[in-house]
C-alpha positions, 0 to 999 in steps of 0.5 A: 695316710699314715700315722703321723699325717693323722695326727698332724690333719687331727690337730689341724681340725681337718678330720671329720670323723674316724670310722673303725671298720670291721672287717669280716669280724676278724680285725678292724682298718681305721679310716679318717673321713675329710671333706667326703672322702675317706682315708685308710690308715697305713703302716709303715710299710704303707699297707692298710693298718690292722687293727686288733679290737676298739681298745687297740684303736684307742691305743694307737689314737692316745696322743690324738685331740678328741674326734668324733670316733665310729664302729661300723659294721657292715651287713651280714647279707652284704659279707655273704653276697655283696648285694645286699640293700641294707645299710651299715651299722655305725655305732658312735663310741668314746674316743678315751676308754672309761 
């Protein structure tokens, strides 16, 4: 989903949530949640976008209606080994910085 396909399912009321995922604590992909399925967002190029930090995504999102916005970071045992029981830690956030 791109950018634009976003906003238009945004303001539609079709999205869940969105989930700022980090990625190995180097960048972090955004994913939309609709109907149980998750949807990465893509560039232009249709790649899997990368973003820089929280205030990154926010910058992106500006223009969007308020929609329940996480952090999610995933095990530390589950990066290292890819067996690990534990759950990721989803973290509610402000959607507009303070």
């Amino acid at each position: 989903m791109n950018l634009q396909e976003l906003n238009a399912y945004a303001v539609a009321g079709k999205i869940d949530e969105l989930n700022l995922i980090s990625m190995e604590g180097v960048f972090y992909v955004l994913e939309a949640r609709m109907h149980g399925s998750a949807y990465p967002l893509l560039d232009a190029h249709g790649k899997t976008m990368q973003l820089r930090s929280v205030e990154h995504a926010r910058e992106v999102l500006h223009a969007f209606p308020k929609l329940s916005f996480n952090v999610v970071h995933t095990s530390v045992q589950d990066e290292m080994c890819g067996a690990s029981t534990e759950e990721s830690l989803k973290v509610p956030i402000t959607f507009r910085s303070a």
